[in-house]
PAMI-964555 format. One line per 5 residues: number of its first residue (from 1); their letters; for each residue x, y, z of N, C-alpha, C. Coordinates in steps of 0.05 Angstrom, whole numbers, plus 32768, in hexadecimal, padded with zeros to 4 digits. Layout:
// PAMI-964555
NUM = a = X Y Z X Y Z X Y Z; ...
// end
This chain:
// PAMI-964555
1 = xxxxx = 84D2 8A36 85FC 84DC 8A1F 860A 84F8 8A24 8613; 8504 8A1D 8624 8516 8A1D 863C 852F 8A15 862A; 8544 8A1F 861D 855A 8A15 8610 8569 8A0A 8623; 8575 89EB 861C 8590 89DF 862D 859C 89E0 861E; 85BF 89E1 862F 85DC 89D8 860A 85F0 89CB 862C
6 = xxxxx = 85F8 89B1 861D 8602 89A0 8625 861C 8994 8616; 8630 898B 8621 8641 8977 8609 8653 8967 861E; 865D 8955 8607 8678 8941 8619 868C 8940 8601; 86A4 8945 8612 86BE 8941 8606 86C4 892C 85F8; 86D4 8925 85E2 86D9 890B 85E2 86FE 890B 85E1
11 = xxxxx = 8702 890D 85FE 8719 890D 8601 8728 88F3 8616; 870F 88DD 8611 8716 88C0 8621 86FB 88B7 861C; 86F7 8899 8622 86D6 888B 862F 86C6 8898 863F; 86A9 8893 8638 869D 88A9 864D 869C 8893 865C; 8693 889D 867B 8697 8892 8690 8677 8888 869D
16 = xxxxx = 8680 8876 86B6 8656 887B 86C6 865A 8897 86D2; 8671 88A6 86D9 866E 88CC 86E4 8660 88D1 86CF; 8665 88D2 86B1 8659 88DD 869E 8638 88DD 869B; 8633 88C3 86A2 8618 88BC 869F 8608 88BC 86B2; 8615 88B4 86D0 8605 88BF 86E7 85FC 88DF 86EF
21 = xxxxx = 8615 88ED 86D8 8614 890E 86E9 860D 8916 86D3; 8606 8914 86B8 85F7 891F 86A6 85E9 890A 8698; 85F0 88FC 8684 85E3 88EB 866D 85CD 88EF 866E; 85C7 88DC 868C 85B3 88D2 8688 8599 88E3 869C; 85A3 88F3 86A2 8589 890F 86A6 8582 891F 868C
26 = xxxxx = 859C 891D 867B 8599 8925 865F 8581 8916 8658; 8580 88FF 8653 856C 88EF 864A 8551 88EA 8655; 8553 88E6 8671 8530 88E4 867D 852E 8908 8683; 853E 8918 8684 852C 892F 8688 852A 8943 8673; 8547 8943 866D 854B 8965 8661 853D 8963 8642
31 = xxxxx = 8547 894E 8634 8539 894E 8617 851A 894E 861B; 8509 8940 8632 84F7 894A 862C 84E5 8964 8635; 84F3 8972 864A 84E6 898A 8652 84EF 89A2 8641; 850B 89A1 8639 8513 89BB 8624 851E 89AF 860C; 8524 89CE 8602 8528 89C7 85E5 8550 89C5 85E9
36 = xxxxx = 855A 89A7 85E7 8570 89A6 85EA 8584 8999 85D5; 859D 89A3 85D8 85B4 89A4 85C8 85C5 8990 85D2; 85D7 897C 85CA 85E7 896E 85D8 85F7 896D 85C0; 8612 896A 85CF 862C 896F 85BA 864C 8964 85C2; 864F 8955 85B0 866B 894C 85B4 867E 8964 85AC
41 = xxxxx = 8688 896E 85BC 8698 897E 85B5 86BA 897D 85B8; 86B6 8976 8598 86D3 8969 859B 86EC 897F 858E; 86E5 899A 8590 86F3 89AD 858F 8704 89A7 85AB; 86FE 89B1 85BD 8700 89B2 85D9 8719 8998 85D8; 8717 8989 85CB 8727 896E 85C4 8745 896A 85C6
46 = xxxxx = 8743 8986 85B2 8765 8993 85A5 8772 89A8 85B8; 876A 89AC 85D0 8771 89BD 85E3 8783 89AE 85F5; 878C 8997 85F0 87A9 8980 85F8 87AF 8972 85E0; 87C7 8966 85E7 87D2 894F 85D8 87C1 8941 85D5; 87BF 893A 85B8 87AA 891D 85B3 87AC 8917 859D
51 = xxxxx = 87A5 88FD 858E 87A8 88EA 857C 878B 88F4 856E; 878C 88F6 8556 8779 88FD 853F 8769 88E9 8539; 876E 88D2 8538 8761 88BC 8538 8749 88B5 8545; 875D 88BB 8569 8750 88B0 8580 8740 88BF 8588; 8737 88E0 857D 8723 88FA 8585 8711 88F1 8575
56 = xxxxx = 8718 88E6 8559 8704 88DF 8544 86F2 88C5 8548; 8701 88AC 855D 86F2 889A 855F 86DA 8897 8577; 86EA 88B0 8588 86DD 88B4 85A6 86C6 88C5 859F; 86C4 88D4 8589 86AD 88EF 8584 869E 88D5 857C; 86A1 88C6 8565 8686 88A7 8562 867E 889F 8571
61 = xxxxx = 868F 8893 8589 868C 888C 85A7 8674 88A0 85B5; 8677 88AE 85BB 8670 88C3 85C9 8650 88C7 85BE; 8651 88CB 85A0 863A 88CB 8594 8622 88B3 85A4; 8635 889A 8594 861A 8882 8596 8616 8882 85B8; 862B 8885 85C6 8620 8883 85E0 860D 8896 85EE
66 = xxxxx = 8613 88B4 85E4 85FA 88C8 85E3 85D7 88B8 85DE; 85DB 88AB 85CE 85BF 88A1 85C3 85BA 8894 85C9; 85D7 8874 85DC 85C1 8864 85EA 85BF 8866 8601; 85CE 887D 8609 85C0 887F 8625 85A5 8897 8627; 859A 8898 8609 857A 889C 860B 8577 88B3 85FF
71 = xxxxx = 8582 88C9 85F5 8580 88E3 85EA 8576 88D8 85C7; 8562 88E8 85CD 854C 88DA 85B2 854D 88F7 85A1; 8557 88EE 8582 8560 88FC 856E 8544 8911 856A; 852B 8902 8572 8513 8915 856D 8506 8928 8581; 8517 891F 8591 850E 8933 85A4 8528 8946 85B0
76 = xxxxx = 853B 8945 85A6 8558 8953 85B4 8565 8958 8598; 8582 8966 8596 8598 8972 8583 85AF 8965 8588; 85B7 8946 8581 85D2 893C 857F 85DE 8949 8571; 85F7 8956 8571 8612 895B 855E 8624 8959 8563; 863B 8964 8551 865E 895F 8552 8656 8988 8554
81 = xxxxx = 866A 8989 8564 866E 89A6 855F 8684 89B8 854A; 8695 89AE 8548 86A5 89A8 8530 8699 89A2 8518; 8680 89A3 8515 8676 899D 84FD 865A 89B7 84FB; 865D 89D2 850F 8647 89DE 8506 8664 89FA 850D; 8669 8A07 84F8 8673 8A20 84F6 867E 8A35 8519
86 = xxxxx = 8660 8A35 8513 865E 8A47 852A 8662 8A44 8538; 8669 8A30 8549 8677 8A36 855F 8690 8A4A 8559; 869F 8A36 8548 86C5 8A4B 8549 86BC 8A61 853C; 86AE 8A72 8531 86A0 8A8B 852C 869A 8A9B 8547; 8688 8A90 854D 8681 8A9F 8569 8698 8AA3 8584
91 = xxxxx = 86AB 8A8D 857F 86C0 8A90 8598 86D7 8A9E 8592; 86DC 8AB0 8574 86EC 8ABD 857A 86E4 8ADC 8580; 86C3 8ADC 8581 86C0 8AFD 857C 86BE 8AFB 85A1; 86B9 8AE1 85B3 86B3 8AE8 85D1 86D0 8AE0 85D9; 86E8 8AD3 85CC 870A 8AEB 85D7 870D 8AF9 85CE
96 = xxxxx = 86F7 8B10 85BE 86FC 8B28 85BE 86EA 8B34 85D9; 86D9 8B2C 85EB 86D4 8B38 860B 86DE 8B28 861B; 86E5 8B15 861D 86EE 8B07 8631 870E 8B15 8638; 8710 8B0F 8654 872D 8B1C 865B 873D 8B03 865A; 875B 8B0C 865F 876E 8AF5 8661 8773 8AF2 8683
101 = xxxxx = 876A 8B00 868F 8767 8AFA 86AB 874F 8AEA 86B9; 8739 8AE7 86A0 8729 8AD2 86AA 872B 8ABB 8699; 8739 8AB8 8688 874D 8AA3 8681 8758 8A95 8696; 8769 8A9C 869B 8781 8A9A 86AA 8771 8A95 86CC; 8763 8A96 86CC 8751 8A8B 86EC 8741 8A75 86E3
106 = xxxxx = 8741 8A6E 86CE 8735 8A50 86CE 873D 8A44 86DB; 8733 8A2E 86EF 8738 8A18 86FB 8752 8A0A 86F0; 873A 8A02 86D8 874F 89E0 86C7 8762 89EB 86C4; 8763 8A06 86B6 8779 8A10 8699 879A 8A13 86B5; 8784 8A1D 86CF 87A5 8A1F 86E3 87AA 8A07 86E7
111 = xxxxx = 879B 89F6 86ED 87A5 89D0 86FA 87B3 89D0 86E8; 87A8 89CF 86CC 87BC 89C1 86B2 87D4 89CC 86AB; 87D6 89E6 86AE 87EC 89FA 86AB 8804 89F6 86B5; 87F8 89E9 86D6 8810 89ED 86E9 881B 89D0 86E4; 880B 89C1 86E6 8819 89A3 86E1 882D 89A0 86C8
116 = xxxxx = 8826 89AE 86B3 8831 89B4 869E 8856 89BE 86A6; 8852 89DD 86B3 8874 89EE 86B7 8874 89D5 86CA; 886A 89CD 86DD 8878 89B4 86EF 8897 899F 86DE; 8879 8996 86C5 8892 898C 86B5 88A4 8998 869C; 88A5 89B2 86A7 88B5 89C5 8692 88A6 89C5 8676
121 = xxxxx = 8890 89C7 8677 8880 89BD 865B 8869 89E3 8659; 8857 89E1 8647 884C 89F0 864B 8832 89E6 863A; 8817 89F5 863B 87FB 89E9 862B 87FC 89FB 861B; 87DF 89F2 860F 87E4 89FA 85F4 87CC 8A16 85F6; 87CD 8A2C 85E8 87BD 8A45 85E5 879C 8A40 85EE
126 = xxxxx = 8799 8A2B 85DA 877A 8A29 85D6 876B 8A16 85F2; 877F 8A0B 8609 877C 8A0C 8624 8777 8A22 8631; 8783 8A39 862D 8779 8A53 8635 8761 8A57 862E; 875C 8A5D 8617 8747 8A64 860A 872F 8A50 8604; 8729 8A3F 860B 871D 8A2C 860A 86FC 8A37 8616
131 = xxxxx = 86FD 8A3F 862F 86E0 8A47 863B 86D1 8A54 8632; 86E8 8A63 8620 86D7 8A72 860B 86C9 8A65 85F6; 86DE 8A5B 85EE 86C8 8A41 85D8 86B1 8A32 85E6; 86B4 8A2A 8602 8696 8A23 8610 8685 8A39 8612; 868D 8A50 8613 8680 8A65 8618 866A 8A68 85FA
136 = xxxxx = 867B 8A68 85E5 8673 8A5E 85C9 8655 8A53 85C9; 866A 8A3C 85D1 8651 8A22 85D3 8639 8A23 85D6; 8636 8A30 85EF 8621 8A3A 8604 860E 8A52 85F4; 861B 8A67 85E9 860D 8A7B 85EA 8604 8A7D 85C9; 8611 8A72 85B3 8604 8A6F 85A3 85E8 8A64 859C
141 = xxxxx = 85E2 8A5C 85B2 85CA 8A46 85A9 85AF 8A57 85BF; 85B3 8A78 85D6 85A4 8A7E 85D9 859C 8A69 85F1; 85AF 8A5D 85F9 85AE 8A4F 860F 859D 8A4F 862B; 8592 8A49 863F 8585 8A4D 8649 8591 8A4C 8663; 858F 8A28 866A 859F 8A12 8676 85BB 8A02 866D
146 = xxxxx = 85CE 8A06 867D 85E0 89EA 8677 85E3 89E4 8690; 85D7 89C1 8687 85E5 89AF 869F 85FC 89A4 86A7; 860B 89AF 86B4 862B 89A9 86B5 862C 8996 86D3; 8642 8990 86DB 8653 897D 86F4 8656 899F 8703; 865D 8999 871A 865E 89BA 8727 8682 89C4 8721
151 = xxxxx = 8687 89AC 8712 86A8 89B5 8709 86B0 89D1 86FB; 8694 89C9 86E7 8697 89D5 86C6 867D 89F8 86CD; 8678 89FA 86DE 8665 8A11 86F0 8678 8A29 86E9; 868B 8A26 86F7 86A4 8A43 86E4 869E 8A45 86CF; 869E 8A30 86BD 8695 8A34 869D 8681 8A48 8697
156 = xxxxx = 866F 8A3A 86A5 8653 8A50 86A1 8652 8A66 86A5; 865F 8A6F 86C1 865D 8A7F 86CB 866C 8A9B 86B5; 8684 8A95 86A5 868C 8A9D 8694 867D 8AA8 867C; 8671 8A92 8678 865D 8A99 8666 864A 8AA9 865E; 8642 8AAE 867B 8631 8ABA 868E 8638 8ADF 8686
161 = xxxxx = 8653 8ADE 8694 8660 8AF8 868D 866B 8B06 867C; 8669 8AEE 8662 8671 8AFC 864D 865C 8AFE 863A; 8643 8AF1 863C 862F 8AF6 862F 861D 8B19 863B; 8622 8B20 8654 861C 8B32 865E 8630 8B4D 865C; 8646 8B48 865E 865E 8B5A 8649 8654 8B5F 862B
166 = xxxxx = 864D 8B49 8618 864A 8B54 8603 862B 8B60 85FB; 861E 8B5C 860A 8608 8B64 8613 8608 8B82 860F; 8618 8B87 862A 861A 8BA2 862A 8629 8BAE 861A; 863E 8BB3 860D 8648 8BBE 8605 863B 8BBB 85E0; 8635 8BA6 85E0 862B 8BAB 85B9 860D 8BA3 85B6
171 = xxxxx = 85FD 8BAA 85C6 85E4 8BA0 85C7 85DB 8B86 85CE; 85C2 8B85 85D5 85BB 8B66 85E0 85B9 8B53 85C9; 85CB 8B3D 85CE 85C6 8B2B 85B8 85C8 8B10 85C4; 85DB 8B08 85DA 85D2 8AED 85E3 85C2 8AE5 85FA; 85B0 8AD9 8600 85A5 8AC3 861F 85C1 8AC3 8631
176 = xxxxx = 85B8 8ACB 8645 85CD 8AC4 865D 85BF 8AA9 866C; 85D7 8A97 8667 85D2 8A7C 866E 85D9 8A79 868F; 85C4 8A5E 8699 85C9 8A54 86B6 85D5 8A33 86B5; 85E9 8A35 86C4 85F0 8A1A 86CD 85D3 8A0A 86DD; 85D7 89EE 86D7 85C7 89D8 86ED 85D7 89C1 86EE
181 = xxxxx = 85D4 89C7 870D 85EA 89B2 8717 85DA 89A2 8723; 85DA 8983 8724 85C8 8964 8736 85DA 8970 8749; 85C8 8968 8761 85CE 8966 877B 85E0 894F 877B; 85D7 893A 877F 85DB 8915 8772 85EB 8912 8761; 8605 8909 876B 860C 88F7 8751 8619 890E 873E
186 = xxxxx = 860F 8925 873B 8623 893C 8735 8648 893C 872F; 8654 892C 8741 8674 8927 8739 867C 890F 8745; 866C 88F9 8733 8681 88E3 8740 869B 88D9 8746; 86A6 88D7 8751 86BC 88D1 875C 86D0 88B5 874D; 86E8 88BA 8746 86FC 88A2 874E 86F6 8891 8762
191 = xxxxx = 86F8 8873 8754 86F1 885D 876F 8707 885D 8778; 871E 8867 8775 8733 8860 8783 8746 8875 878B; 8737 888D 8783 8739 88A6 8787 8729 88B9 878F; 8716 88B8 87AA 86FB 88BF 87A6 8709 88E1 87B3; 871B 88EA 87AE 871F 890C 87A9 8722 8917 878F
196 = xxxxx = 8725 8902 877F 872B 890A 8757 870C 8900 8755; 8700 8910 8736 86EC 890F 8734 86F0 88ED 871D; 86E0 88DF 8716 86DE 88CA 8705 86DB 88D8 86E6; 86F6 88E1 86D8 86F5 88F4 86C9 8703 88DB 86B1; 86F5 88DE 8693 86F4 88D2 867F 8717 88D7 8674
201 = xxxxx = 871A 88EC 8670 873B 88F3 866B 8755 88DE 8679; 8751 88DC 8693 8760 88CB 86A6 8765 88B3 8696; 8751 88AB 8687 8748 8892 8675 875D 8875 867A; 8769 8877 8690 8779 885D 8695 8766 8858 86BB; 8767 883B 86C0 876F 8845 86DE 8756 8831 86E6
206 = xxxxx = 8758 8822 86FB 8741 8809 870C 8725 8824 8717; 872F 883C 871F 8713 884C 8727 870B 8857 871F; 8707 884C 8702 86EA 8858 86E9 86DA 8846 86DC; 86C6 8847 86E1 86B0 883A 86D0 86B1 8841 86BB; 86B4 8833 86A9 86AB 883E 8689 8690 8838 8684
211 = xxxxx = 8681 8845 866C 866C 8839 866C 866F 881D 8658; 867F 881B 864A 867F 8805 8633 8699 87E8 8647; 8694 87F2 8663 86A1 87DF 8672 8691 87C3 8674; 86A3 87AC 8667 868B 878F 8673 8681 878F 868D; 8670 8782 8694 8664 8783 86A9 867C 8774 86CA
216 = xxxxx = 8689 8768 86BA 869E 8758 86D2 86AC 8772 86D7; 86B4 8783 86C7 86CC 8796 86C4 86BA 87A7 86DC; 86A5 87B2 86E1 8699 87C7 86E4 869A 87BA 870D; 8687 87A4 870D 8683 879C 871B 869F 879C 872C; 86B5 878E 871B 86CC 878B 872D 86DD 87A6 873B
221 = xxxxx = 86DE 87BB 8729 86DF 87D7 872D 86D5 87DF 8749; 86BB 87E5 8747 86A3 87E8 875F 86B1 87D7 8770; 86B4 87C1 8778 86B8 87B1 8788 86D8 87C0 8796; 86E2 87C0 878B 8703 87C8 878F 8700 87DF 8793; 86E3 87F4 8798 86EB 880F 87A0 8700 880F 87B5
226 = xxxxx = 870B 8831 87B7 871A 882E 87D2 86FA 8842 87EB; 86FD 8836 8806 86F4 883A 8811 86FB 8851 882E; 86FC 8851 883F 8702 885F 8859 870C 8854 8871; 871C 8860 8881 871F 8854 889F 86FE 884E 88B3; 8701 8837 88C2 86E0 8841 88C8 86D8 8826 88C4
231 = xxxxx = 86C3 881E 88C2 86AE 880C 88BF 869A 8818 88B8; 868D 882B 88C4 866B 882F 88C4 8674 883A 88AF; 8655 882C 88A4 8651 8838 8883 863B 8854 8884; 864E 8870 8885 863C 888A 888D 8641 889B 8875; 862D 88A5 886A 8633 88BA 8857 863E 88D6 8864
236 = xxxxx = 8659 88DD 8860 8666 88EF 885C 867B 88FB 8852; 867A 890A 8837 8684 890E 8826 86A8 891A 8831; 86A6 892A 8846 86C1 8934 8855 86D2 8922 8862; 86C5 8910 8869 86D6 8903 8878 86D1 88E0 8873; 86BE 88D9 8868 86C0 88C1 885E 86C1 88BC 8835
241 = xxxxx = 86C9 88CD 882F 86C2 88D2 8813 86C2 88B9 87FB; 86CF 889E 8809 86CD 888F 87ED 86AC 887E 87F9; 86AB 887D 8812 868E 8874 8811 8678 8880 8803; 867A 88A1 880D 866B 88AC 8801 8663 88AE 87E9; 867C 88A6 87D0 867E 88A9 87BE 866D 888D 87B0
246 = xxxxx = 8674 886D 87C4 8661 885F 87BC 863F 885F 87BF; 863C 886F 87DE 8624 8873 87D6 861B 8887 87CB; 8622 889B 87C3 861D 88B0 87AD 8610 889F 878C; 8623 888A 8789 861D 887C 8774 860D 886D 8778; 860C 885A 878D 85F8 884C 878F 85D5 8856 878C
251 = xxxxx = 85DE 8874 879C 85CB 8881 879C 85B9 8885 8777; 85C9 889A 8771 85CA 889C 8756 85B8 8881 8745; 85C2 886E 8743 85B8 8854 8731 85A2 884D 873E; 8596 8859 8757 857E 8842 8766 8570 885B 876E; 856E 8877 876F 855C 8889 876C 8556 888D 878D
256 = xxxxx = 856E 8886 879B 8569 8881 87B6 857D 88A1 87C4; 857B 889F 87DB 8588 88C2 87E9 85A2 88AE 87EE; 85B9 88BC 87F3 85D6 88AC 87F6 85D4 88B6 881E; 85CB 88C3 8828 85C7 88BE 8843 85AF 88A7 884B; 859B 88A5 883E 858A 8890 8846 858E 8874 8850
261 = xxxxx = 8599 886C 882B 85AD 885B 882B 85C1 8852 883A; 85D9 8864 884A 85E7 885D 8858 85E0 8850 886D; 85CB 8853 8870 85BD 8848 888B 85AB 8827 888D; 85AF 881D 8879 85AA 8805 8872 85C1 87EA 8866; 85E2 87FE 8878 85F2 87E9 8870 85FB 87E4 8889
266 = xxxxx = 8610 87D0 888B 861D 87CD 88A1 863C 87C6 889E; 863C 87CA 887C 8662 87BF 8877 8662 87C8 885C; 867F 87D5 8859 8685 87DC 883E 867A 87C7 882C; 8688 87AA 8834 8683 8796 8819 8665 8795 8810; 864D 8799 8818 8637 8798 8819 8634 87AF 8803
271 = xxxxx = 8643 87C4 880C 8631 87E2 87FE 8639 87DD 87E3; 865A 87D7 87E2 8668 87C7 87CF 8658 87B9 87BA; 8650 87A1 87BB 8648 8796 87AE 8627 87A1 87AB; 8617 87B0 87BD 85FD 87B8 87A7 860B 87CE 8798; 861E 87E8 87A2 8624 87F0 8794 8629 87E9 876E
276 = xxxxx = 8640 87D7 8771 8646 87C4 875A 862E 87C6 8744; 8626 87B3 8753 8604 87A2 8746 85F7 87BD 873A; 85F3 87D5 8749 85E3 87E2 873A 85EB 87F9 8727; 860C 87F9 8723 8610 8805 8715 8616 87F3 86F5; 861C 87D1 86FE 8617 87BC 86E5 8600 87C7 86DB
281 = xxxxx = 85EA 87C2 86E2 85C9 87C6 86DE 85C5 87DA 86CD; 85CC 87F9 86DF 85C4 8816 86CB 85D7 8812 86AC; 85EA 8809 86AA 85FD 880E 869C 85F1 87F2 867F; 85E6 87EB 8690 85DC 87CA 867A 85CE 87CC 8664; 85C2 87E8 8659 85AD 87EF 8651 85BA 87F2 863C
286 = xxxxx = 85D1 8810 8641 85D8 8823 8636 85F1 8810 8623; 85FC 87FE 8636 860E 87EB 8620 8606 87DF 860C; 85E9 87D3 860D 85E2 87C8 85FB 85D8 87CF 85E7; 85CD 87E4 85EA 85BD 8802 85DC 85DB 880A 85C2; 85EE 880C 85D0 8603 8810 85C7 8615 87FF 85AE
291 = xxxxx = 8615 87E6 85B3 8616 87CD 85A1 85FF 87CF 858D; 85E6 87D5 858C 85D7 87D3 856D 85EA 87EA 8564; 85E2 8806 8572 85E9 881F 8561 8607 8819 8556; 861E 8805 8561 8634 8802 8551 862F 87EC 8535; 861D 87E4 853D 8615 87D0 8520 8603 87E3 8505
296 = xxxxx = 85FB 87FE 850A 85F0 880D 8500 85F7 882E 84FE; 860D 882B 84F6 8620 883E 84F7 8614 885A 84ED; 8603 8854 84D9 85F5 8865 84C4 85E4 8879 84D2; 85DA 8868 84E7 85C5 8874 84EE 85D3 888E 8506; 85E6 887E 8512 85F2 889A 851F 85FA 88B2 8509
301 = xxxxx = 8602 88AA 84F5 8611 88C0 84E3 85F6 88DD 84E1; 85E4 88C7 84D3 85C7 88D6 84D0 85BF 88EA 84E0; 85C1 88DE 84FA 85C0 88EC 8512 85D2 88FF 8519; 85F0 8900 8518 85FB 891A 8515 85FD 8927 8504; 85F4 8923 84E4 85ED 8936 84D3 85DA 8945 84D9
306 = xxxxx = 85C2 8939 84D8 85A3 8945 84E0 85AE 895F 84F6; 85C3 8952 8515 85B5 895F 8522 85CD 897B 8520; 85E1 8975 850C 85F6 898B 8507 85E1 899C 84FA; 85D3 8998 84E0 85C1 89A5 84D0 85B1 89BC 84E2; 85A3 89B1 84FD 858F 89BF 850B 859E 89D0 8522
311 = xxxxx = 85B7 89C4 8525 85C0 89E2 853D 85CF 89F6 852C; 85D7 89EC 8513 85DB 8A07 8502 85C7 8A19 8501; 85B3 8A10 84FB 859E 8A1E 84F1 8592 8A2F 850B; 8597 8A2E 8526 8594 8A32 8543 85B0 8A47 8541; 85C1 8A40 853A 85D5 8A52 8546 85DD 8A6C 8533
316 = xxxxx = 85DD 8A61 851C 85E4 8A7C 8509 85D5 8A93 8511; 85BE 8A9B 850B 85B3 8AAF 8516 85BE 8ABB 8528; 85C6 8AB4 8545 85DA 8ABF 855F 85EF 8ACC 854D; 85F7 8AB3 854A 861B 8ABF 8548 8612 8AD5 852B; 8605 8ACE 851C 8609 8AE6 8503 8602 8AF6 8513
321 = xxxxx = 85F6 8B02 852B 85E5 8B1F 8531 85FF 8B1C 8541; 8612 8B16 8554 8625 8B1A 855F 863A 8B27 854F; 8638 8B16 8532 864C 8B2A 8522 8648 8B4A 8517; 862F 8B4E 8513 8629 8B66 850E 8621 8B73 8523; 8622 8B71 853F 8620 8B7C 8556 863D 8B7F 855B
326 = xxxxx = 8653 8B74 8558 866B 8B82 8564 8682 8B8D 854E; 866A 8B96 853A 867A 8BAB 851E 8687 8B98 850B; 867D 8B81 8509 868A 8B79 84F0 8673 8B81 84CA; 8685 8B7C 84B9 8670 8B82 84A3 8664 8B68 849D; 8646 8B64 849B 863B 8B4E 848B 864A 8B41 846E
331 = xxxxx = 8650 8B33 8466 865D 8B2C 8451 8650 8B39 843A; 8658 8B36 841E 8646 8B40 8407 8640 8B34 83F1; 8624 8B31 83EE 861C 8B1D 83E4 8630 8B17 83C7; 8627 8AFE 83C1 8638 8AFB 83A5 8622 8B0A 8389; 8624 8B18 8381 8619 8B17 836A 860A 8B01 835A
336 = xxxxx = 85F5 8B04 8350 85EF 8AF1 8346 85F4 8AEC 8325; 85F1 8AD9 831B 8601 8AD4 82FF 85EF 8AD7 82EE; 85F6 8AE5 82DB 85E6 8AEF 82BF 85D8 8AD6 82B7; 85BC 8ADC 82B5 85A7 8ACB 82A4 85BD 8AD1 828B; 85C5 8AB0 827D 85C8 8AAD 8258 85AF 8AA6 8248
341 = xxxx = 85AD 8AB5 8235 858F 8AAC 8224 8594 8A93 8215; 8594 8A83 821C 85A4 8A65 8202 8590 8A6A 81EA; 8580 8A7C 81EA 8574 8A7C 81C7 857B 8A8E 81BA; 857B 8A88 81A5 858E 8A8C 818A 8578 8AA0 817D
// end
């Protein structure tokens, strides 16, 4: 069966980007056609400034909302990644192939970098090194598929090349993984920024849906998108981009084409408000779903025990043949302790 490995940060609220461009394909498709992994990975967490508390309360977060927006413990792998070894095992033997020049061409790691000397400041190491730990992620588990935003596609692609580097050089030991990117709904947008993507980190700001947003909040949001010069309501992402961005969504929540659609409005306020309405609607499920699982705390715990238990048991194998594929020694066993005869 077809391996997926998936995760979300918990480095803010997840968002409707979160759930229109993965969650919830996580849930009607991927858990049931392959055998899949989903993971808060809240390593990835400590690669900025952040509050210990607030990584600890967002990984719970992150969890129960994983489950109600539909990823079913019996048929999929919830975990904390921070809670199965191997990952930080396996990501230091792949910056032993990875270069510092494909470091250093990451996307994020340059945006973040430069904003950083901007303010005479500098990031922190494990921002460098970080893709590697996705790289980790990914290839411990014999990966198949990951469904990413076409942001996080560098990631893979990395992945890609360092599982095929260690490949060659110390024998075959991991799956070289493929990105899948939705056409749809793939990177939603800032409502009030429809050139920034609707990114959970930003975590302040009127053009993000949250998902644990009340329904007035959400609605009023949508409503106050920013829009275009223009009137006609036309899908085009270049040159009309915050329309597009509402019908992209609109699209998304009603299973409809975002060109189709355009063709059945005649005024922003219109697209506006079904927009609104149907992102209240998708989102109505998953809030409420959300509220038992916080009254039943237990049962999430259960659930990231269980599903820490079963990607261990998935990943060790890799990474132990990784370690004895690039010359390390197997450990040695402990001795076992003398049978005492207690009779006299």
């Amino acid at each position: 069966m077809t391996r997926v490995f998936s995760g979300v940060k918990p480095t803010g609220h997840l968002t409707l980007g979160n759930y229109l461009g993965a969650m919830r394909r996580w849930a009607a498709v991927d858990q049931h056609r392959a055998e899949s992994l989903f993971c808060i990975v809240d390593l990835h967490a400590l690669t900025v400034r952040h509050d210990p508390a607030r990584v600890r309360r967002l990984s719970r977060q992150a969890a129960s909302l994983l489950l109600a927006a539909g990823l079913d413990p019996e048929l999929c792998t919830v975990f904390v990644q921070s809670h199965v070894d191997e990952h930080a095992r396996l990501s230091y033997l792949l910056e032993c192939v990875a270069t510092d020049g494909e470091m250093r061409r990451m996307i994020q790691y340059k945006e973040k970098a430069a904003r950083e000397r901007d303010r005479a400041g500098s990031v922190r190491l494990s921002l460098l090194t970080y893709p590697v730990l996705m790289a980790a992620d990914i290839l411990a588990y014999g990966t198949d598929e990951v469904p990413v935003g076409d942001d996080q596609a560098q990631h893979v692609e990395l992945a890609r090349d360092v599982a095929v580097r260690f490949n060659q050089r110390y024998g075959h030991t991991f799956a070289v993984p493929r990105a899948t990117v939705r056409a749809v709904a793939a990177r939603v947008m800032n409502l009030q920024d429809p050139a920034s993507k609707m990114g959970k980190s930003d975590d302040v700001g009127p053009g993000i849906v949250y998902l644990l947003d009340e329904p007035d909040v959400a609605r009023k949001k949508v409503m106050r998108a920013v829009t275009d010069s223009g009137r006609d309501v036309v899908y085009d992402r270049v040159e009309r981009p915050g329309v597009a961005n509402l019908l992209e969504i609109l699209a998304a929540c009603t299973g409809g084409d975002p060109a189709e659609l355009s063709g059945g409005y005649q005024s922003y306020g219109a697209l506006k408000k079904d927009a609104a309405e149907a992102v209240v609607e998708v989102l109505r499920p998953v809030r409420e779903r959300h509220m038992e699982l916080c009254a039943d705390p237990g049962h999430v715990e259960a659930v990231l025990r269980d599903g820490a238990a079963r990607a261990r048991a998935m990943a060790r194998p890799t990474v132990d043949a990784a370690y004895r594929a690039i010359g390390l020694l197997p450990p040695v066993a402990a001795e076992p302790e003398p049978v005492v005869n207690a009779e006299r």
